[in-house]
C-alpha positions as CSV (number, residue, x, y, z in Angstrom):
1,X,0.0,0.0,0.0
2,X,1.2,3.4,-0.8
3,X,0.5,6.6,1.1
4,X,0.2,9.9,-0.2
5,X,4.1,10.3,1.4
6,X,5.0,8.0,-1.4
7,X,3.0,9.2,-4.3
8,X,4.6,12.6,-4.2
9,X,8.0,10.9,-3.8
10,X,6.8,9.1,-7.1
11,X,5.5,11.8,-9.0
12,X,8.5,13.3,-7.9
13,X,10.9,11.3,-9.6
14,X,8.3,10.6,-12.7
15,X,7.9,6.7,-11.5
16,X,4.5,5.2,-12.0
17,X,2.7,2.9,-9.4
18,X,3.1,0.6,-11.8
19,X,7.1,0.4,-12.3
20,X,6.8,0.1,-8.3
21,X,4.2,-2.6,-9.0
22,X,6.6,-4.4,-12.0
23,X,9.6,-4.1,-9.5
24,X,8.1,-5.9,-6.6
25,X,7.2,-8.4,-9.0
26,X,11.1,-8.8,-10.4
27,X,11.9,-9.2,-6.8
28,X,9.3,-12.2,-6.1
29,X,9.7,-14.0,-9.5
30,X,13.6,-12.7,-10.2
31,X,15.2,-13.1,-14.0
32,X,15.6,-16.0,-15.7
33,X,19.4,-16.8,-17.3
34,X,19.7,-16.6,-20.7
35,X,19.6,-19.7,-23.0
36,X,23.4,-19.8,-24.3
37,X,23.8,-21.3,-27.9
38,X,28.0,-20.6,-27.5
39,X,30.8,-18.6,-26.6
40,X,31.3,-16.0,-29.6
41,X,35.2,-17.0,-31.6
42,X,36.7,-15.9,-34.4
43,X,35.0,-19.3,-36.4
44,X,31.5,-18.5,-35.0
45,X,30.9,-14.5,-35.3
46,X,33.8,-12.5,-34.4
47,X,34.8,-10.7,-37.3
48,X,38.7,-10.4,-37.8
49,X,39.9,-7.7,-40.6
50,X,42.5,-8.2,-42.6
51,X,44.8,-5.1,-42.8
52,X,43.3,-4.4,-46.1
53,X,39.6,-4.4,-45.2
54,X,40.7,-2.1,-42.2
55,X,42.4,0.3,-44.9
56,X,38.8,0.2,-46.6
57,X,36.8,0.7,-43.6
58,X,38.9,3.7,-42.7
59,X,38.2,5.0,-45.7
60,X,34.3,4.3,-45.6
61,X,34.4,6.3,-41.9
62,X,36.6,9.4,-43.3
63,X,33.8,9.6,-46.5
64,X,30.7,9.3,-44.1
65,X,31.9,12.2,-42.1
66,X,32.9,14.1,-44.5
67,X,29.0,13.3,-46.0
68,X,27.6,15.9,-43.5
69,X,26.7,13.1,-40.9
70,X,26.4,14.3,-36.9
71,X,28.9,12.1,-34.6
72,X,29.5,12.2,-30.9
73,X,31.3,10.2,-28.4
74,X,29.2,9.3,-25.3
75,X,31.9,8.5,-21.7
76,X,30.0,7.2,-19.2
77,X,32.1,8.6,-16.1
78,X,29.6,8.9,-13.1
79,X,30.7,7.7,-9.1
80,X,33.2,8.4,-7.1
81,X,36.8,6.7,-7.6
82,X,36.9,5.3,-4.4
83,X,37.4,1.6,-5.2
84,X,40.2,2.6,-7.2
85,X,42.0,3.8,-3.7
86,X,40.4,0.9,-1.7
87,X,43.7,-0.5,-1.0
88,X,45.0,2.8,-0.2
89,X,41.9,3.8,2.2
90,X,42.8,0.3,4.3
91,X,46.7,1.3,4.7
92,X,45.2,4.6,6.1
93,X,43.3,2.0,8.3
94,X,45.6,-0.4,9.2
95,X,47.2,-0.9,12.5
96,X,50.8,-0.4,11.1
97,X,52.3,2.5,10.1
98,X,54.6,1.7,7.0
99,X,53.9,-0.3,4.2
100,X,53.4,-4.0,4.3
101,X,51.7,-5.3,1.4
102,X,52.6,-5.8,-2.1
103,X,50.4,-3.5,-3.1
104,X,51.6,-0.5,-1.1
105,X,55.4,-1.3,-1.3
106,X,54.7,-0.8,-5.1
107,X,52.6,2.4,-4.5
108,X,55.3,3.8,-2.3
109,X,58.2,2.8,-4.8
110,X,56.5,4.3,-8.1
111,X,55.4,7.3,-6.1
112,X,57.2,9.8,-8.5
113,X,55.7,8.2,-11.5
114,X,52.7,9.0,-10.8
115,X,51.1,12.0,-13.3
116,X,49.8,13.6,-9.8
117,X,53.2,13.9,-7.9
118,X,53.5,17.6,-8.3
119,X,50.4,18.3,-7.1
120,X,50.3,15.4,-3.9
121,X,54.3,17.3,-3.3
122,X,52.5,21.4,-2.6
123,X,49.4,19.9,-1.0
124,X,52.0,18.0,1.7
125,X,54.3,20.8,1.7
126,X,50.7,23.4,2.5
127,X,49.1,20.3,4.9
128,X,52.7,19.1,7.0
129,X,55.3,21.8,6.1
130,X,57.2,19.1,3.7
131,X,57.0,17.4,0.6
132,X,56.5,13.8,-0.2
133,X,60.3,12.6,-0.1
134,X,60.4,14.9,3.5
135,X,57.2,13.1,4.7
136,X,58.5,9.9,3.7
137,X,62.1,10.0,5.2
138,X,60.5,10.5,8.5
139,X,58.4,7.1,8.1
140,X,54.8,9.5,7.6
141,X,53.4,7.4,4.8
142,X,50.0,7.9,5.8
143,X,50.7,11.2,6.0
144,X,51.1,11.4,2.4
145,X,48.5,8.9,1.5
146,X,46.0,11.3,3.8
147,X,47.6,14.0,1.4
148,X,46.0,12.0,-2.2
149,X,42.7,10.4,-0.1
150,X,41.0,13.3,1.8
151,X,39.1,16.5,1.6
152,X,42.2,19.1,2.8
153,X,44.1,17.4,0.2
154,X,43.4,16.2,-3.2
155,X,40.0,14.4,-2.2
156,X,40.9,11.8,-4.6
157,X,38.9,9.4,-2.4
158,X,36.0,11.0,-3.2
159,X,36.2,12.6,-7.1
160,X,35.5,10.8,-10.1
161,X,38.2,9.4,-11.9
162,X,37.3,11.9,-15.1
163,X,38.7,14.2,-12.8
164,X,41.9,12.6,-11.4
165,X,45.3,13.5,-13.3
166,X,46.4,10.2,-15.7
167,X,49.0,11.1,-17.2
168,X,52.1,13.6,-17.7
169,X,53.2,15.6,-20.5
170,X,55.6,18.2,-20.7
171,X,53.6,20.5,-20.4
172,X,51.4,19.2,-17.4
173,X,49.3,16.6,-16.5
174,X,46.2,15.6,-17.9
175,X,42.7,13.9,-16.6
176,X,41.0,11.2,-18.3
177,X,38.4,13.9,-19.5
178,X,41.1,15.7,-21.4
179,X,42.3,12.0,-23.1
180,X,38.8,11.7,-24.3
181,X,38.7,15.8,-25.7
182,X,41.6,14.5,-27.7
183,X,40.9,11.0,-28.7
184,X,37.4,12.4,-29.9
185,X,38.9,14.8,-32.9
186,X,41.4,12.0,-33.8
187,X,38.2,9.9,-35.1
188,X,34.9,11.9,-34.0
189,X,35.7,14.8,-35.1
190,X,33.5,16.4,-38.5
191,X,32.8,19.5,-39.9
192,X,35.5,21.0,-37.9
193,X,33.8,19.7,-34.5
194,X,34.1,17.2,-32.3
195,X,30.9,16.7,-30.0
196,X,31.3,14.7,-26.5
197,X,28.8,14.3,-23.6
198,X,29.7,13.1,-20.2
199,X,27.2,11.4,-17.7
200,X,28.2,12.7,-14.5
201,X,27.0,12.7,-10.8
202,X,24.6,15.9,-9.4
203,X,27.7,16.2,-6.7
204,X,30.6,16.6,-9.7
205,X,28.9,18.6,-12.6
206,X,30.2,21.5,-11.3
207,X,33.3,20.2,-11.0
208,X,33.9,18.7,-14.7
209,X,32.1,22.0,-16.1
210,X,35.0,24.1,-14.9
211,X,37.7,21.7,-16.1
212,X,36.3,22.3,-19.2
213,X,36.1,25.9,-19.0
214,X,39.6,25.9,-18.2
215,X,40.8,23.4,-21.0
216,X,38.8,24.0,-23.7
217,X,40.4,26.6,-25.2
218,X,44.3,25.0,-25.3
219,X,42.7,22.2,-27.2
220,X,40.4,23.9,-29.7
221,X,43.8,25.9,-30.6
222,X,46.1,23.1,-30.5
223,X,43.8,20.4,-32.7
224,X,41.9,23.8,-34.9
225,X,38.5,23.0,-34.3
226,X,35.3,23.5,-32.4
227,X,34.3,21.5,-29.1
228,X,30.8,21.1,-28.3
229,X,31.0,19.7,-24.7
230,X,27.5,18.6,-22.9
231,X,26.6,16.6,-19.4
232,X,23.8,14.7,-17.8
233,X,22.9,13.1,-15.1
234,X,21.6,9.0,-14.4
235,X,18.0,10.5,-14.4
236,X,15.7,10.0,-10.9
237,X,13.2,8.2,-13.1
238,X,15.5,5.5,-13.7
239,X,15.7,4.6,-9.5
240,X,14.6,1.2,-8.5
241,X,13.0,0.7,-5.4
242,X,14.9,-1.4,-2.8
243,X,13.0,-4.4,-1.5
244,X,13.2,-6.0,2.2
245,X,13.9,-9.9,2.1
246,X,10.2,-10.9,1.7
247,X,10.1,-8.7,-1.2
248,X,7.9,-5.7,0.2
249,X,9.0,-2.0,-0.2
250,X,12.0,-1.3,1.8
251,X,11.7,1.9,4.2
252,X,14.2,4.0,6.0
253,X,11.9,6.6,8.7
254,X,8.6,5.5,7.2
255,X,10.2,6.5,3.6
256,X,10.2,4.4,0.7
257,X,14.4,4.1,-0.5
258,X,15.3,4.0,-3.6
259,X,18.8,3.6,-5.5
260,X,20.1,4.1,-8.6
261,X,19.4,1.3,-11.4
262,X,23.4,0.8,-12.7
263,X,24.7,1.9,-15.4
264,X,21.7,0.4,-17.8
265,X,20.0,3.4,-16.8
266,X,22.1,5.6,-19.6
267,X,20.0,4.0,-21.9
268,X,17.8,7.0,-21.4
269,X,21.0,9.4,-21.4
270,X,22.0,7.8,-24.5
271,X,18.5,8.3,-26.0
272,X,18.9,11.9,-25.6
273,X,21.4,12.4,-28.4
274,X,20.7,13.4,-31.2
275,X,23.8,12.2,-33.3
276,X,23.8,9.8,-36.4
277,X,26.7,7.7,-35.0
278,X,27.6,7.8,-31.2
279,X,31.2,5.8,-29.8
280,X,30.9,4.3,-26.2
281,X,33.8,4.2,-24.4
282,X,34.4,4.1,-20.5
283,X,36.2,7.2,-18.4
284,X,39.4,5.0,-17.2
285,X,40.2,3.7,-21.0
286,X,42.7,6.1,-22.4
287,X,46.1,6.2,-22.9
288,X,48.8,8.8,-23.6
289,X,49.5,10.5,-26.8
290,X,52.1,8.3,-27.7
291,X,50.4,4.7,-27.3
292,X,46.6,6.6,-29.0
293,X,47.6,4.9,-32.7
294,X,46.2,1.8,-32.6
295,X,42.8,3.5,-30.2
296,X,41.9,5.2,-33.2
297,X,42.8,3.2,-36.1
298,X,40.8,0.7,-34.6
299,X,37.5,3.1,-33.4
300,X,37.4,3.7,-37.1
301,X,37.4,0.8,-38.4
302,X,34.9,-0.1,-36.5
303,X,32.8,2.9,-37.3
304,X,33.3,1.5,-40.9
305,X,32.2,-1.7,-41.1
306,X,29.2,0.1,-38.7
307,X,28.5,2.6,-41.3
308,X,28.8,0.0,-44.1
309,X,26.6,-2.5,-42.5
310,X,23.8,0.1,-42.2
311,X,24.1,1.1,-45.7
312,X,23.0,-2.2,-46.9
313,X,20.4,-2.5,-44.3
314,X,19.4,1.0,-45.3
315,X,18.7,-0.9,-49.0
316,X,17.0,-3.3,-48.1
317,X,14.7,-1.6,-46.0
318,X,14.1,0.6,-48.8
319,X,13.3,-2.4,-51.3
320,X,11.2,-4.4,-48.7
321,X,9.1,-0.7,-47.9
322,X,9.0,-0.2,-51.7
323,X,7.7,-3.8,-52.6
324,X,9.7,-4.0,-55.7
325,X,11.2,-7.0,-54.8
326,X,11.9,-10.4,-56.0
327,X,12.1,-13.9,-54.4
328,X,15.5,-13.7,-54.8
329,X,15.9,-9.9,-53.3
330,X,14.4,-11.9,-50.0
331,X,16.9,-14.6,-50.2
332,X,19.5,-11.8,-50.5
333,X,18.2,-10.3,-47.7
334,X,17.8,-13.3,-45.5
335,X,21.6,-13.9,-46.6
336,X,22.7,-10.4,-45.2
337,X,20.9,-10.7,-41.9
338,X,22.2,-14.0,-40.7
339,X,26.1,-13.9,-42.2
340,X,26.6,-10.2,-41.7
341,X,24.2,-9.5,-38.8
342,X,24.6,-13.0,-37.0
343,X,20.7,-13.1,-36.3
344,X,19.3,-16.3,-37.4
345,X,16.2,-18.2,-37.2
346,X,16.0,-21.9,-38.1
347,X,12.8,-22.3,-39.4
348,X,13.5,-19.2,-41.8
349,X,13.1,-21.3,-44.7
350,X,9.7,-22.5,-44.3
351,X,8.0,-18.8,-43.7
352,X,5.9,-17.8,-47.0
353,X,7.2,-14.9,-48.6
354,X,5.0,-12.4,-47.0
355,X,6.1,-13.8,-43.8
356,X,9.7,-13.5,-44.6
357,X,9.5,-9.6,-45.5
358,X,7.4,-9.1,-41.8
359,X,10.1,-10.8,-40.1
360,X,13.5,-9.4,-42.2
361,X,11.8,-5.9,-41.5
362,X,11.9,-6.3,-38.0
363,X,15.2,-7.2,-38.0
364,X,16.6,-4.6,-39.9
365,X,14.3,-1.8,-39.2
366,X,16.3,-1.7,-35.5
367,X,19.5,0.3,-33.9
368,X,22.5,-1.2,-34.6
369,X,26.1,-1.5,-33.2
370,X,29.4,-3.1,-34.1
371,X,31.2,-4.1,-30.7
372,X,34.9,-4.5,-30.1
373,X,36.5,-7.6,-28.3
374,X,39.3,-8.4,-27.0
375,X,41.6,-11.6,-26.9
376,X,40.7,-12.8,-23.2
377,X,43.2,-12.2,-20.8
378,X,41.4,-12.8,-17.7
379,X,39.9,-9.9,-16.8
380,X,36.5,-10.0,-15.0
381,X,33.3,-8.6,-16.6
382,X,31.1,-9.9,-19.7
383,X,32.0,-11.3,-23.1
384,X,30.7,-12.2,-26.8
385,X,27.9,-15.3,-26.6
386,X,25.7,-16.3,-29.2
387,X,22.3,-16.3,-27.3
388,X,19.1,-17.0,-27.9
389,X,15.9,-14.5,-28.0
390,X,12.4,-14.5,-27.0
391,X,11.1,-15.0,-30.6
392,X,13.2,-17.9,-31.0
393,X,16.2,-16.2,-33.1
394,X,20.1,-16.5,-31.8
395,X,21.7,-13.3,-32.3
396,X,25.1,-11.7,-30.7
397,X,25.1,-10.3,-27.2
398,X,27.3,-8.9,-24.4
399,X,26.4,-11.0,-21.1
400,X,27.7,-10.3,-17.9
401,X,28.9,-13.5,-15.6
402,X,25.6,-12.9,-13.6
403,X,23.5,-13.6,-16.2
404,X,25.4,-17.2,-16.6
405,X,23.4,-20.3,-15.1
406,X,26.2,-20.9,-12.9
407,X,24.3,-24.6,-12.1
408,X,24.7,-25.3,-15.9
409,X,28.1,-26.8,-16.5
410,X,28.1,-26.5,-20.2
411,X,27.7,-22.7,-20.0
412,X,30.0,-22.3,-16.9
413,X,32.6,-23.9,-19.5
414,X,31.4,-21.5,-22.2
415,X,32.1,-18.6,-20.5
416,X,35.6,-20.1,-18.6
417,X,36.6,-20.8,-22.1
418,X,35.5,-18.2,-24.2
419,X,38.2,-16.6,-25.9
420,X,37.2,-12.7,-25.7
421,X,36.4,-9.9,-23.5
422,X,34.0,-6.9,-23.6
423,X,36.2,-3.7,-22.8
424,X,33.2,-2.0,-23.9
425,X,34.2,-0.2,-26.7
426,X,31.1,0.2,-29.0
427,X,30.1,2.7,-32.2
428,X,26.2,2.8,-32.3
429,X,23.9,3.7,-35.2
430,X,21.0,4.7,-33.6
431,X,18.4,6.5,-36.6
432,X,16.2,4.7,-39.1
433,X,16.8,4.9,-43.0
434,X,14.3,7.7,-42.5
435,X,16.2,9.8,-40.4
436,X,14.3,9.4,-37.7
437,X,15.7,8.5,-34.1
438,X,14.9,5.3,-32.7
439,X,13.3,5.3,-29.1
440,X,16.3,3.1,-27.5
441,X,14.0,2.0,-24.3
442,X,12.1,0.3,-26.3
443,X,14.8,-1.9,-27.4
444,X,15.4,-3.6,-23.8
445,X,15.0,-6.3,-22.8
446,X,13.2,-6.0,-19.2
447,X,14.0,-9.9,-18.2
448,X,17.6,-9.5,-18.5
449,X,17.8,-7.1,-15.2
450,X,19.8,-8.2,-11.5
451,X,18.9,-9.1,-8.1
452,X,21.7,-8.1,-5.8
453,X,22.2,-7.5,-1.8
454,X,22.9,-4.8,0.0
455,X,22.1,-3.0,3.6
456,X,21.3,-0.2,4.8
457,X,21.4,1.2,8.6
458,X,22.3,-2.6,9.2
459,X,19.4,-3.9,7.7
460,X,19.6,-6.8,4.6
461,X,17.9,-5.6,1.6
462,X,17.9,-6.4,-2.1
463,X,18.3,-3.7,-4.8
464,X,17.5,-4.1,-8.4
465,X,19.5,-3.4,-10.9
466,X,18.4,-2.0,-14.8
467,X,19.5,-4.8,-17.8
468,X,23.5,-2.8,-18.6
469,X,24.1,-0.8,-21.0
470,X,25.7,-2.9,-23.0
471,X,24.0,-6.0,-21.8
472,X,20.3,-6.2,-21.9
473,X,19.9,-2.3,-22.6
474,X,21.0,-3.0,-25.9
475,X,19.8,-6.7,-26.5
476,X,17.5,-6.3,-29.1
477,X,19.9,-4.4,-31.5
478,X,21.9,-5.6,-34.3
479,X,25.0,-6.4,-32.6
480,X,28.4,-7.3,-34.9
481,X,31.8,-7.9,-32.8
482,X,34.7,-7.6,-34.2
483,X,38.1,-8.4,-32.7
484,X,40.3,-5.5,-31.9
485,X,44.2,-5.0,-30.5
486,X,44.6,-5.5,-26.8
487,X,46.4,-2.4,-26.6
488,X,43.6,-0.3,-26.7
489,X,42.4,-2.1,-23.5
490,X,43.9,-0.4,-20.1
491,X,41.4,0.4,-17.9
492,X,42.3,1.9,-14.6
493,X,41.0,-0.5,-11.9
494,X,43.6,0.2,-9.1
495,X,45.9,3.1,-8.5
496,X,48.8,1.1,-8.9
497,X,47.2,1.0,-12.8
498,X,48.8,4.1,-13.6
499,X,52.3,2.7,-13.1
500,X,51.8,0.3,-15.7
501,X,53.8,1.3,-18.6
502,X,50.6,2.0,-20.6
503,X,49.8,5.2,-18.5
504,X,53.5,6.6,-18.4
């Protein structure tokens, strides 16, 4: 039962009684896993160019944007970095006073390496009178690591890693935000603009809005062209309502609590754009000048064989809306859709022609995206699968470890085995061969969501998380993965990340 309280907490956030309704619902029945045809490999739809086809898809990119189109790169870069310190923030902890483990004798020994040395040196000189190397030689290490973590020093424990200084250059450091500005006019860049939107947190906005102020202009000089620049928010709509443990609304003071629905909620930021073609790419991906070659030979080439695919969809569509077609167009079609968009249907061949057109419609006349992969090297997080839909089809798609049947040994060996990696680096078509902009929610798939347990005040509670963004957010796309170089892989998980020789 709701009381008023609630529905003005609702209407407040623009959630309907009947969300609340569905998400009590998802907490009783849960999600079913996924029926798993296979891992996705290079024999079974992983696409691997040969240098040649990546010449000619580089060449497809540079003549769609020079054709007028809109592009923009979309960096996903909300929360707080704190997991990133977490080994840090249990040294300041710890019952010792030097550093012990592996992980701090490393963070103590690369100290100078790191891109924000100059600044962690004046805030320990203004804080303690001394500089790191000072602090240091009188055995004050948390001293130093108080200097990086807290709020009268560089507050690193609580900004967003967007903001956090990567990466030194001669003339100064620079923040992941900054890699992106760059990285977006080496292959997003058209009509003498490059266009890039951030999804930020309420508490940071302010924050990354002045950065830009006060960077914008030494990159529009130094790369001669325009920025556009825009930020949003994970919208309050997209909140789930946290559940006790016999599924009933969870309350905190007689007041319904709520939490944000992960990072499949951006499918409504992403919606927002307005762009022809939009890259995905997380905050903590970048690299240094020197190592950006292979980033952006590879983002377009995968923009090509994006931009190439939907041209031929785009011709079919037209034929198939036109009705000048033969019954060998359709078998030209049906060709297309299962060897160049992996979605297949095994009973395709007995559907009478009129059939056929209904169904190769629908699976054309959708968003579409062509996925990098990476050779697995044991990272955790989701991979390519072949998977099965609810109309019977198998398509592509991104899962997520929690959407494995973990009692099903077959697809716990699947995805031990499975030779790839998502590091979520995706180019998305997102308009019809009208020009009009598909309405993205409606491509998500609602039973692909995540039951997970938290507390609060020191009570149990389960929270609900949205399908991902790149999981069931985008499941009813056309998906195409292609296999791209491992060195445009290295995320920032740790602080110790930035010693790698990637980051220096």
């Amino acid at each position: 039962m709701l009381t008023a309280e609630d529905k003005a907490l609702l209407a407040e956030k623009g959630i309907t009684e009947a969300q609340i309704c569905a998400q009590l619902q998802s907490f009783k029945n849960g999600f079913s896993f996924l029926r798993l045809k296979a891992a996705a490999s290079l024999e079974n739809g992983i696409l691997a160019p040969s240098e040649k086809e990546c010449e000619h898809y580089m060449e497809v990119w540079k003549a769609y944007k020079d054709g007028g189109k809109s592009v923009c790169k979309f960096v996903p870069a909300s929360g707080a970095a704190s997991r990133m310190f977490k080994n840090m923030f249990e040294f300041l902890d710890a019952d010792y006073d030097a550093p012990s483990t592996d992980f701090e004798k490393a963070f103590f020994a690369g100290i100078h390496r790191f891109a924000f040395y100059d600044a962690l040196d004046a805030v320990c000189v203004k804080n303690h009178g001394g500089g790191v190397d000072a602090l240091l030689a009188q055995g004050k290490y948390k001293a130093v690591v108080g200097c990086m973590l807290r709020p009268e020093g560089l507050n690193y424990g609580q900004l967003p890693k967007g903001l956090l200084l990567f990466h030194r250059y001669t003339e100064g450091a620079r923040t992941p935000l900054e890699e992106h500005l760059v990285e977006a006019t080496l292959y997003a860049a058209c009509g003498g603009k490059a266009e890039v939107h951030f999804t930020v947190s309420a508490e940071h906005k302010e924050l990354f809005r002045a950065l830009v102020q006060e960077k914008l202009p030494l990159y529009e000089k130094a790369y001669h062209l325009t920025y556009h620049v825009t930020f949003s928010e994970q919208k309050a709509a997209t909140d789930t309502l946290a559940a006790t443990m016999d599924n009933e609304p969870f309350r905190v003071d007689g007041k319904l609590l709520f939490r944000p629905g992960g990072h499949g909620a951006l499918i409504e930021n992403l919606n927002d754009l307005q762009a022809d073609v939009i890259f995905v790419k997380n905050i903590d991906n970048v690299v240094p000048d020197r190592l950006k070659g292979d980033t952006v030979t590879y983002k377009q080439v995968l923009a090509g064989i994006l931009v190439d695919l939907q041209r031929k969809a785009f011709a079919y569509l037209h034929k198939l809306d036109s009705g000048e077609y033969s019954h060998s167009d359709i078998e030209e079609i049906i060709r297309f859709v299962q060897q160049n968009l992996y979605c297949r249907r095994e009973d395709v061949k007995e559907l009478e022609d009129a059939d056929l057109v209904i169904y190769l419609r629908k699976k054309l006349h959708r968003p579409m995206r062509v996925c990098g992969v990476v050779r697995n090297v044991g990272e955790p997080g989701g991979g390519p699968f072949l998977a099965y839909n609810s109309d019977g089809t198998v398509s592509l798609q991104i899962l997520e470890s929690s959407q494995i049947d973990t009692n099903n040994p077959e697809y716990v060996a699947m995805f031990k085995n499975g030779t790839h990696f998502n590091p979520v680096d995706l180019v998305c078509a997102v308009k019809d061969y009208k020009g009009n902009k598909f309405n993205l929610p409606d491509y998500v798939d609602k039973n692909t969501g995540f039951i997970s347990y938290k507390s609060k005040n020191g009570k149990e509670l389960k929270a609900l998380e949205l399908p991902g963004l790149w999981n069931g957010a985008m499941s009813d796309w056309n998906t195409v993965f292609v296999e791209v170089s491992l060195s445009t892989f290295n995320p920032v998980k740790t602080v110790n990340d930035l010693l790698r020789e990637q980051h220096q």
